[in-house]
Structure formats: C-alpha cells, structure tokens
N, CA, C and O atoms as CSV, one atom per row, in Angstrom:
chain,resi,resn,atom,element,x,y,z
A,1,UNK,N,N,16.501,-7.961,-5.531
A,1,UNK,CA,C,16.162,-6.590,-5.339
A,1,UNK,C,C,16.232,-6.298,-3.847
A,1,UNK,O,O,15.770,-7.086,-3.023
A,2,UNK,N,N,16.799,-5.188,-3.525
A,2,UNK,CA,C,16.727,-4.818,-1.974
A,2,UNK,C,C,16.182,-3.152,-2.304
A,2,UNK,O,O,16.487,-2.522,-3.316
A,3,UNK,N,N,15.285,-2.629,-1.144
A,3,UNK,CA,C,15.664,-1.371,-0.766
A,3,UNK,C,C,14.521,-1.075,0.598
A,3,UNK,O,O,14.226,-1.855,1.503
A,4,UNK,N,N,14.074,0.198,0.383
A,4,UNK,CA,C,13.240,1.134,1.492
A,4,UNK,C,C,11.960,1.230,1.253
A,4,UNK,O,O,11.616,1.483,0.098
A,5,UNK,N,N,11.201,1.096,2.036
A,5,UNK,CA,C,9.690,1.241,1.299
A,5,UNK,C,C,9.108,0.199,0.429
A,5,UNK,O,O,8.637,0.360,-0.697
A,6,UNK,N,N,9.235,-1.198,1.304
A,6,UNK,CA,C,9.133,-2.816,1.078
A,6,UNK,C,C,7.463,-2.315,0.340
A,6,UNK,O,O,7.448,-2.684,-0.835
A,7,UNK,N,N,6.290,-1.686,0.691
A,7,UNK,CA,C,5.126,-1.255,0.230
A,7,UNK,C,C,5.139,-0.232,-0.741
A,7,UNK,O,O,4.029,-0.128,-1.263
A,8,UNK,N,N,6.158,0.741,-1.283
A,8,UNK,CA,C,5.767,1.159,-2.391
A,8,UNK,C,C,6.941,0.611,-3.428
A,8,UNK,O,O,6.850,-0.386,-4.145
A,9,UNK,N,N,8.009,1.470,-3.328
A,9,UNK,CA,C,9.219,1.097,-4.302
A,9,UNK,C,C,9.463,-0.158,-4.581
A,9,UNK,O,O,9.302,-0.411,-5.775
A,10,UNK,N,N,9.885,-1.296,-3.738
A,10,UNK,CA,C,9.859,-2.656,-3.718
A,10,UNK,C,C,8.472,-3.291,-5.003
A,10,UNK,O,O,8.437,-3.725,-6.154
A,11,UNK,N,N,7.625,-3.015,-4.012
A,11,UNK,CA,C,6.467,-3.372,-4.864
A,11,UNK,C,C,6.133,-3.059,-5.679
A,11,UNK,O,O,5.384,-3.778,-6.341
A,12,UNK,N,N,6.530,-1.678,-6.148
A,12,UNK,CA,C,6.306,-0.611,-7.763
A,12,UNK,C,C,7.143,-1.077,-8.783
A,12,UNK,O,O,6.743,-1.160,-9.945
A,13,UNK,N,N,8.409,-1.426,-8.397
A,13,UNK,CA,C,9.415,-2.216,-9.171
A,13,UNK,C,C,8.975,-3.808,-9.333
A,13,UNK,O,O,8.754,-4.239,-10.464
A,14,UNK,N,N,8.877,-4.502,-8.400
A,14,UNK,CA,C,8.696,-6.099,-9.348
A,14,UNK,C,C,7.590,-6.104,-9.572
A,14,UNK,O,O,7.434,-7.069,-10.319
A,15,UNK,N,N,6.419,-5.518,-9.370
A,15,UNK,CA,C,5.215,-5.434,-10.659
A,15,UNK,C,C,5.940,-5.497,-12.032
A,15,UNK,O,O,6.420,-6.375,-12.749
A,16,UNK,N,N,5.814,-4.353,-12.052
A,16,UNK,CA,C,6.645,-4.044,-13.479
A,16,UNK,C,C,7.474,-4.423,-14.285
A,16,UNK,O,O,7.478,-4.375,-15.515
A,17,UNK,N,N,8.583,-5.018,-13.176
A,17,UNK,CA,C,9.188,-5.943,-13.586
A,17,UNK,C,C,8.692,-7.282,-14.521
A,17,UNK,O,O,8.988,-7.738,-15.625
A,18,UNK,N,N,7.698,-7.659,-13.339
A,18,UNK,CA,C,6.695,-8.691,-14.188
A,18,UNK,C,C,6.164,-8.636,-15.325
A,18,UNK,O,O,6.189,-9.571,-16.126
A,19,UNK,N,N,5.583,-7.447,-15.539
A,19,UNK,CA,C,4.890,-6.717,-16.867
A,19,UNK,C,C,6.106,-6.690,-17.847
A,19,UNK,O,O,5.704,-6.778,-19.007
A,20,UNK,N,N,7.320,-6.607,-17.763
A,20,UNK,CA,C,8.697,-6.448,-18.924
A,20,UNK,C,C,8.660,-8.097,-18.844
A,20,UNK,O,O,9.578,-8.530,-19.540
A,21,UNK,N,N,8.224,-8.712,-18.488
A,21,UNK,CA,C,9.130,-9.886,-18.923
A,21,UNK,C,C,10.297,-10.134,-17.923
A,21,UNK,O,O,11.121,-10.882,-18.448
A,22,UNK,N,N,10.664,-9.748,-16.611
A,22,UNK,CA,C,11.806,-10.310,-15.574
A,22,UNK,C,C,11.367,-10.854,-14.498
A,22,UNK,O,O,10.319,-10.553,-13.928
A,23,UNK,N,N,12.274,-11.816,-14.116
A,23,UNK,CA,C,11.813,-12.419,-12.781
A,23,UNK,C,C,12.266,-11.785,-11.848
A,23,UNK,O,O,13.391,-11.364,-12.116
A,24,UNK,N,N,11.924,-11.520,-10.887
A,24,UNK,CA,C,12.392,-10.761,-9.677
A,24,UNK,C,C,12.832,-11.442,-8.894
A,24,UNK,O,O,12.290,-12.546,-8.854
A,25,UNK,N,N,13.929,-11.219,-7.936
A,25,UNK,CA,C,14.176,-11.871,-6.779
A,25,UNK,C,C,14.156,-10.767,-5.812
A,25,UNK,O,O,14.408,-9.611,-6.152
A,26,UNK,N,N,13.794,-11.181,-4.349
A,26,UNK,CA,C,14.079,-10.142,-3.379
A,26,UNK,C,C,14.338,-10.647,-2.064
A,26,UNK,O,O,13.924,-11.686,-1.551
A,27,UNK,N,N,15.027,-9.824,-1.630
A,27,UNK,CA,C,16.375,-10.187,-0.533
A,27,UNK,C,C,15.376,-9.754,0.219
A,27,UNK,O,O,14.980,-8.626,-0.073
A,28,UNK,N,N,14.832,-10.299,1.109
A,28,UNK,CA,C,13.373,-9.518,2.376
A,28,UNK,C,C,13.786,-9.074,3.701
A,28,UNK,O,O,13.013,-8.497,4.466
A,29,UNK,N,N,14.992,-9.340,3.974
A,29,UNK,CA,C,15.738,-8.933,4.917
A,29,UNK,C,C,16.470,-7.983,4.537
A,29,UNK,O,O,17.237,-7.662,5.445
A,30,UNK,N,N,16.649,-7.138,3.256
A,30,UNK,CA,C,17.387,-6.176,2.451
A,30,UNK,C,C,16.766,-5.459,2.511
A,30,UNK,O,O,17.426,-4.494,2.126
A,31,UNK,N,N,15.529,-5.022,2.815
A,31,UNK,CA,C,14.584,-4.441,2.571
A,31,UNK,C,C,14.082,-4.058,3.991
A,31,UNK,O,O,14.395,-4.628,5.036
A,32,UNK,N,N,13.109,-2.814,3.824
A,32,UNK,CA,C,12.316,-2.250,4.899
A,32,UNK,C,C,11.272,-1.519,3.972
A,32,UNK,O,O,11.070,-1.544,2.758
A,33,UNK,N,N,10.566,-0.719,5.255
A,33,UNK,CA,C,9.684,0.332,5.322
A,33,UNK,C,C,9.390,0.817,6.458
A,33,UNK,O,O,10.258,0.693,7.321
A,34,UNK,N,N,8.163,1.483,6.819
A,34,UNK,CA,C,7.962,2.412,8.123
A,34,UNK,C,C,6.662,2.186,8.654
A,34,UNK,O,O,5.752,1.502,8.188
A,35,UNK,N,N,6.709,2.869,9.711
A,35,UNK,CA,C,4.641,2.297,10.224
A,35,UNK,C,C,4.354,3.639,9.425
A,35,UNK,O,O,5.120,4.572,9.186
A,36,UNK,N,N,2.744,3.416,9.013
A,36,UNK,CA,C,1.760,3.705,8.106
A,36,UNK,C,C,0.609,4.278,8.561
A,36,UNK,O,O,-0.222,3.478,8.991
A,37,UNK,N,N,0.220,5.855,8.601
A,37,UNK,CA,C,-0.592,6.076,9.247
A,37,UNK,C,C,-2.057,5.797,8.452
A,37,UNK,O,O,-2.288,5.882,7.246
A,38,UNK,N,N,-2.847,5.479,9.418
A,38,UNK,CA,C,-4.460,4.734,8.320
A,38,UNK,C,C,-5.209,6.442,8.020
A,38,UNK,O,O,-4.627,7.460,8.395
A,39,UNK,N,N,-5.905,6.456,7.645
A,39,UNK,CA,C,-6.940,7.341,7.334
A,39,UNK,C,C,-7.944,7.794,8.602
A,39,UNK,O,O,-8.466,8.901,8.738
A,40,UNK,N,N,-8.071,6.618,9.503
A,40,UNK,CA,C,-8.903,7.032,10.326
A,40,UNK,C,C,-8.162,6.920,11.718
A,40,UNK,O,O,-8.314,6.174,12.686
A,41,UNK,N,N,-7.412,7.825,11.469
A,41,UNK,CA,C,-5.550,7.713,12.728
A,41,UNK,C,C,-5.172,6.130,12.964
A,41,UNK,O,O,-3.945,6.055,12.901
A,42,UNK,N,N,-5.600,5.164,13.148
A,42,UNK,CA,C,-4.224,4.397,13.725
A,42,UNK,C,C,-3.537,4.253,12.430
A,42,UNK,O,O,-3.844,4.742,11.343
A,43,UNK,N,N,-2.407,3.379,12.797
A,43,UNK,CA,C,-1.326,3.240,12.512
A,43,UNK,C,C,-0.835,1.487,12.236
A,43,UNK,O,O,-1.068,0.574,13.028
A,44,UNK,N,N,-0.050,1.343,10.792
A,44,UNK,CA,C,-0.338,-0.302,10.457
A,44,UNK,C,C,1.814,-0.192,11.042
A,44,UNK,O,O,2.779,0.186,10.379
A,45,UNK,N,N,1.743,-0.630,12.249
A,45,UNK,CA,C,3.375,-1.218,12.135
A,45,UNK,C,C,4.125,-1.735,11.316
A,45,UNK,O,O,3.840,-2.832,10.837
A,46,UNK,N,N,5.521,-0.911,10.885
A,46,UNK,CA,C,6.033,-1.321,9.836
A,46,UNK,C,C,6.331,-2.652,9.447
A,46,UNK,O,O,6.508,-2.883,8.251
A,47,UNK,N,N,6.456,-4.061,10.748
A,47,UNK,CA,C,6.638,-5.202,10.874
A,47,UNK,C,C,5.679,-6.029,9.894
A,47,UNK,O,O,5.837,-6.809,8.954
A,48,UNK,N,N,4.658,-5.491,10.556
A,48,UNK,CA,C,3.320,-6.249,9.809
A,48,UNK,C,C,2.805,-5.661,8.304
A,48,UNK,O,O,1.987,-6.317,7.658
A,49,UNK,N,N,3.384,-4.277,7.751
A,49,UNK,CA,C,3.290,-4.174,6.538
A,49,UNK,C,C,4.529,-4.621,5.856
A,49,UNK,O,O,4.111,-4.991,4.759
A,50,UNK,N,N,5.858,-4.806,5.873
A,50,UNK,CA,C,6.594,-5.573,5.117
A,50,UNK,C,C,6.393,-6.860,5.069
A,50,UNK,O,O,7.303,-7.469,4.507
A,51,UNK,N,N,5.464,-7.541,5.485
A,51,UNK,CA,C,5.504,-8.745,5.762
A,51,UNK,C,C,4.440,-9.591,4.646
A,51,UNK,O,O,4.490,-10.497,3.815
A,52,UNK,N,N,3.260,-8.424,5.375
A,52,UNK,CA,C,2.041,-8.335,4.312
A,52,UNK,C,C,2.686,-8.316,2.684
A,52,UNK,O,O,2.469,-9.156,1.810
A,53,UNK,N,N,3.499,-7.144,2.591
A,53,UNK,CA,C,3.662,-6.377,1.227
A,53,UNK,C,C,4.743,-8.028,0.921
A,53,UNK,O,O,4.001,-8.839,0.367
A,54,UNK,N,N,5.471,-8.336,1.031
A,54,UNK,CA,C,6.248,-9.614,0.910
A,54,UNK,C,C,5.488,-10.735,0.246
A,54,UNK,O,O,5.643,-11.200,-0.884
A,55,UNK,N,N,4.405,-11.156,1.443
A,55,UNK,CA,C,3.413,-12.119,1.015
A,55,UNK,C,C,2.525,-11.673,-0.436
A,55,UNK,O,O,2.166,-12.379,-1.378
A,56,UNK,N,N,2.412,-10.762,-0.276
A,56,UNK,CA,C,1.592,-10.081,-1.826
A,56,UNK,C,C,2.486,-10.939,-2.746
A,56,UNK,O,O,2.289,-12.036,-3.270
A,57,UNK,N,N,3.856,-9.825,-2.782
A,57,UNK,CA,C,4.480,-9.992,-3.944
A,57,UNK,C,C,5.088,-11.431,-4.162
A,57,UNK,O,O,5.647,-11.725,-5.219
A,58,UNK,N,N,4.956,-12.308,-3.119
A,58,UNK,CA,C,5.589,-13.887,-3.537
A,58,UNK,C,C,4.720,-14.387,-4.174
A,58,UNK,O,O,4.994,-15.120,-5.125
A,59,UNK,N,N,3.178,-14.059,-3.730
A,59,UNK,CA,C,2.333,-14.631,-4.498
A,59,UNK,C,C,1.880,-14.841,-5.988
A,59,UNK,O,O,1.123,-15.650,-6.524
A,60,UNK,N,N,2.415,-14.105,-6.309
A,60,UNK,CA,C,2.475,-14.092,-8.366
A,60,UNK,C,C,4.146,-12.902,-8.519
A,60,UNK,O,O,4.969,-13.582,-9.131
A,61,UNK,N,N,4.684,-11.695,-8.219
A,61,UNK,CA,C,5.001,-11.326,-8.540
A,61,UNK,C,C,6.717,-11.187,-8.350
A,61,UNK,O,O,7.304,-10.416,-9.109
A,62,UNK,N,N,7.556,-12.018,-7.234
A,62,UNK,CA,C,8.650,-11.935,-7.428
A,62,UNK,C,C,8.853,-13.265,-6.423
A,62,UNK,O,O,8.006,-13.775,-5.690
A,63,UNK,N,N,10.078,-13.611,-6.603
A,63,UNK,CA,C,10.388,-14.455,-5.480
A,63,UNK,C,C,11.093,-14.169,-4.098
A,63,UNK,O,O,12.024,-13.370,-4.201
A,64,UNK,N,N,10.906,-14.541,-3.112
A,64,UNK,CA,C,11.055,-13.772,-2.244
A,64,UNK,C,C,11.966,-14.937,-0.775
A,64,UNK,O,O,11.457,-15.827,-0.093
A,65,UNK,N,N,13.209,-14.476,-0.770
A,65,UNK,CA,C,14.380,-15.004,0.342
A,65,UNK,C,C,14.926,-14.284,1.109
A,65,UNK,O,O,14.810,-13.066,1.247
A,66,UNK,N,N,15.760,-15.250,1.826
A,66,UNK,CA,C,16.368,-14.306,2.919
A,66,UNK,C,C,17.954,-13.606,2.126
A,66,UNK,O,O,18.070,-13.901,0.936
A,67,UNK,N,N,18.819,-12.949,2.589
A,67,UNK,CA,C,19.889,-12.697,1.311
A,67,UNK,C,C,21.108,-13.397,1.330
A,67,UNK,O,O,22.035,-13.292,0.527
A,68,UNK,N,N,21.016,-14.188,2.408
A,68,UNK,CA,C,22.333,-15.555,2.898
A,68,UNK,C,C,21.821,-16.587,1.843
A,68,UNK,O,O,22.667,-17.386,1.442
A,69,UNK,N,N,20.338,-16.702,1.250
A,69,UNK,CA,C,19.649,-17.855,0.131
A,69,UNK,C,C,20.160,-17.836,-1.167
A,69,UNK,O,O,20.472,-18.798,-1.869
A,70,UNK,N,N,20.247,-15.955,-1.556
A,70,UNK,CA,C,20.114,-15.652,-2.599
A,70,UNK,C,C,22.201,-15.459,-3.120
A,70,UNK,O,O,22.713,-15.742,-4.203
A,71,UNK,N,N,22.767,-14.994,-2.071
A,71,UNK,CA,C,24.144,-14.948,-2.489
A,71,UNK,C,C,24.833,-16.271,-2.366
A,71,UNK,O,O,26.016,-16.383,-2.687
C-alpha cells in the first residue's frame, strides 16, 4: 500500500483491511503526511507522525518496508 496521509488514509485502510481478512503490506517510503496542528496550538511534525503512525500499524496491523524490499 502507498499513499498521503500515512495517519489517516494509510491507517483507515490496513485496519480494515485487517478486519476483511488481508494482509497488508506498506511501502513507508511511498507514503507521507503533513505536520498536525494539536488542539492547544503546537504542532506534531510530519516526520515524527509518519513514523509514529508506521510503528502503530507494524505492530498488529500491516507489515511495514522500505519499497526497494517489497518490489
């Protein structure tokens, strides 16, 4: 799986994925997102939330490489 928005779309898809019954793979270098403004103004850099959101999803919900691994 590659795309934009490594914290929602990325992650909205191989949930779900999981829930159907598929294994996910994801290209993590295929992928992005953007910095994140908090609630109480600062701001989470997009670096450190794809990274985060990555580590989530390797942890039970997809597998997760670089895309030179996966092709």
């Amino acid at each position: 799986m590659i795309g934009f928005m490594t914290h929602m779309c990325v992650s909205s898809t191989a949930r779900a994925a999981l829930d159907l019954g598929y294994q996910t793979v994801i290209a993590a270098d295929a992928c992005a997102t953007r910095d994140l403004p908090t609630p109480n103004g600062g701001v989470i850099d997009a670096a450190g939330l794809h990274d985060a959101e990555l580590a989530a999803l390797s942890d039970r919900f997809a597998g997760v490489f670089k895309a030179s691994e996966i092709v």
